[in-house]
N, C-alpha and C positions, 0 to 999 in steps of 0.2 A: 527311692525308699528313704533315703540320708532326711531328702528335702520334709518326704509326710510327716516322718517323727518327730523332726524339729518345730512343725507346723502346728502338730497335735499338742505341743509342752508347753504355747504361750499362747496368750488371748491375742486377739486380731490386733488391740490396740500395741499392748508391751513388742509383737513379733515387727507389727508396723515403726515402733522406735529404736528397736535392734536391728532393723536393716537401715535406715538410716541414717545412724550414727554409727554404724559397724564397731561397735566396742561394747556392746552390753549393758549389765546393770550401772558401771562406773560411769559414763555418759550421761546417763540421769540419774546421778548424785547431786543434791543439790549443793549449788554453790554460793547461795545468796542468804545471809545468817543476819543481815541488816542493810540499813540506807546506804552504807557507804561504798555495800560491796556491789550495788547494781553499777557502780561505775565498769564501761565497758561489758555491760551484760546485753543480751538480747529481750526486750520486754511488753512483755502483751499486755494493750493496751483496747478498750472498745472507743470507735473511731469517734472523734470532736468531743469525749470529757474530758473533766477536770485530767483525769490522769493521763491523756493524752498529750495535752497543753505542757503538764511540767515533766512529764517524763523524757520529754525531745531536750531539757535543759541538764540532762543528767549527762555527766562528762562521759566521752567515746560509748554510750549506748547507743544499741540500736533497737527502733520504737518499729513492732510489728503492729498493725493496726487491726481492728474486726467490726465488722456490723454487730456481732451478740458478744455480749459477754462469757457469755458461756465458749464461744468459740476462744478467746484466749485461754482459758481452764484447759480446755483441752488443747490445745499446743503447748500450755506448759505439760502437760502428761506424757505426750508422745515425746517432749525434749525438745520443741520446735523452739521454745522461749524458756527463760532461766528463771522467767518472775512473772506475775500479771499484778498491778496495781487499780484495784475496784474499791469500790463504797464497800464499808465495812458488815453494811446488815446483813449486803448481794453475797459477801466472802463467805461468814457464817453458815447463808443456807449453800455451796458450795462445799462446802468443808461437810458439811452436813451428808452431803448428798456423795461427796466421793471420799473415799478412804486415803488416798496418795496424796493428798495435799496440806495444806496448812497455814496457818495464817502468822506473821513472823507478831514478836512482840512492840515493835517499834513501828509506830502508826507513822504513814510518809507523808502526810496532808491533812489538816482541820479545815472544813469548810461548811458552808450555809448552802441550804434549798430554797429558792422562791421562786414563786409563779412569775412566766414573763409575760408580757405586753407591751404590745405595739407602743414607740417613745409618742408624749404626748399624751395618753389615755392616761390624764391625771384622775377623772373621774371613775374611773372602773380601778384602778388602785386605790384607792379613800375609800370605793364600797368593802373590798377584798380587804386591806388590813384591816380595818371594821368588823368585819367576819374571821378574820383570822384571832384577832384583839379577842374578840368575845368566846370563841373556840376552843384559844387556851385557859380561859377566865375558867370556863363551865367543865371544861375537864375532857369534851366531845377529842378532841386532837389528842388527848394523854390515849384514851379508850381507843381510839384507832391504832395508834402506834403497840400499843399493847396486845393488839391481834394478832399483830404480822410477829413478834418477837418476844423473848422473855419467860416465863412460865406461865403467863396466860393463854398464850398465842392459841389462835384460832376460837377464845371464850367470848370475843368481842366484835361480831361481827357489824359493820354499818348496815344499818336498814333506813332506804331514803325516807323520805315522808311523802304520805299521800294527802297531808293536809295542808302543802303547802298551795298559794295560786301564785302560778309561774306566770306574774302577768309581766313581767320583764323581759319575755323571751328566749332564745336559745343563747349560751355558748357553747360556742366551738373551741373544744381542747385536744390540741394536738400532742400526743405524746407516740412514747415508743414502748411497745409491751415484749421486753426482750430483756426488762431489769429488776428483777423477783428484790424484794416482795413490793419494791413501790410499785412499778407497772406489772406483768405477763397476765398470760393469759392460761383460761383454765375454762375448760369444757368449753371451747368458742369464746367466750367472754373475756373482756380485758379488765383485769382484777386489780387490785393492791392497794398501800398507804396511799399514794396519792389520788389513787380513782374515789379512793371512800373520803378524804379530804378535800376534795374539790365539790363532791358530791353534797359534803356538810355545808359548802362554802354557797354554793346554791341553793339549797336549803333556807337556809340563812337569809339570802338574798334576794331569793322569790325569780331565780333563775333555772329554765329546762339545760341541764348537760346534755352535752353531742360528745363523742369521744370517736376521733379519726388515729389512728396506728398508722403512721409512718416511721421510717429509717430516724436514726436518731439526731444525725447531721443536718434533716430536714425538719428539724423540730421549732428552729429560730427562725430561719426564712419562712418558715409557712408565716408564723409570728408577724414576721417584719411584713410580707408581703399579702398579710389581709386575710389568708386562706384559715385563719384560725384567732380566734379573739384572746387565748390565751393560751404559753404553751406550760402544759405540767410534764414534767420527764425527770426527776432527779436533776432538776437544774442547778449545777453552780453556779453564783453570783461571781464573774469574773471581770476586772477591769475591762479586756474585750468584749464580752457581752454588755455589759453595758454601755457602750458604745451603741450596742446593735436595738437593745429591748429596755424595758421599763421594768423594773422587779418590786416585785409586792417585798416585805416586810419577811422575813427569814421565818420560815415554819417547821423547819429542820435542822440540826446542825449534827454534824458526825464527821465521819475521817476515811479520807481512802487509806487505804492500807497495802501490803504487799501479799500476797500468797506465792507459797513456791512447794516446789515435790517437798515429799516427808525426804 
């Protein structure tokens, strides 16, 4: 009877982080009020991003990894992890969507998005910043971004064209629909800033999009190894990656950032 009543008093999630830390509300307290204090914290991270990469350089932490982002959120919820460090737009609708978290004030990372391609495809990057150049000129790139965010959001939807002749043929974009608002998915469909931005960038182009959803760690090797002519995922530009891909010209810039419990 001890066990039903205590059963009945908390949600599955809160009862699932009281037994595992056997201590209660103080257990998930949070303890992370800025950058310095993830030193020796536990920190969820979604596997091969940016904040993956620098969060392994954070003195005595330990970097928990995830396929979704959303699966870090929720290990910092139950207490699994003390912080999770995401792209700042993905934090927002998180924050959005759940009431026990929060986004600290001190941004952990400034960094750039650009399209990758296989090293060597000098000429499909001259088309691409070409289109990207003209994108931001005409305001099409401001109008996207103002969908997904802001006080517009959802006034501006992309609509491809039907006027365009795809006498160029397909690309293949490989991304991962697991990262709101640039990629996920909705009703079936793999949605966001970058679907409707690549989408313009073909437009433009007089290219058919193909859009493949794989894991996010298989977003460059698809790249490197031919399965995909170009990948979009929230890619940061990182001296590693560049080793590995060719990056169009920065179509985004923003900040991972930290979220941690209220």
């Amino acid at each position: 009877m001890i066990a039903k009543k205590i059963y009945a008093g908390f949600s599955v999630l809160a009862l699932s982080a009281l037994l595992m830390t056997g201590c209660g509300n103080d257990a998930l307290a949070n303890k992370v009020h800025s950058v310095a204090d993830l030193n020796g914290k536990k920190i969820g991270v979604q596997t091969d991003t940016t904040g993956d990469a620098y969060a392994g350089d954070i003195e005595n932490a330990t970097v928990e990894r995830y396929q979704k982002a959303e699966d870090g959120i929720k290990a910092l919820q139950q207490g699994v992890v003390d912080a999770v460090i995401v792209d700042m737009e993905t934090a927002k609708l998180f924050v959005e969507q759940y009431q026990d978290i929060e986004i600290l004030g001190e941004n952990f990372l400034d960094e750039e998005y650009a399209i990758a391609m296989p090293l060597g495809s000098m000429k499909l990057k001259d088309e691409i910043d070409t289109a990207l150049k003209a994108l931001r000129v005409n305001g099409t790139i401001q109008r996207i971004k103002s969908n997904y965010e802001g006080d517009e959001k959802g006034q501006h939807p992309y609509e491809i064209s039907d006027q365009v002749e795809r006498s160029k043929g397909k690309l293949i974009m490989a991304t991962n629909a697991e990262f709101p608002p640039f990629e996920y998915l909705e009703d079936g469909n793999i949605v966001g800033f970058d679907v409707d931005m690549a989408n313009a960038v073909c437009d433009y182009l007089g290219y058919e999009l193909q859009i493949v959803d794989m894991a996010f760690d298989s977003v460059i090797p698809a790249v490197m190894g031919g399965q995909a002519d170009i990948g979009v995922a929230a890619l940061s530009v990182t001296e590693e990656r560049q080793q590995q891909v060719l990056f169009s010209d920065a179509y985004e810039t923003t900040h991972q950032v930290i979220v941690v419990r209220k």
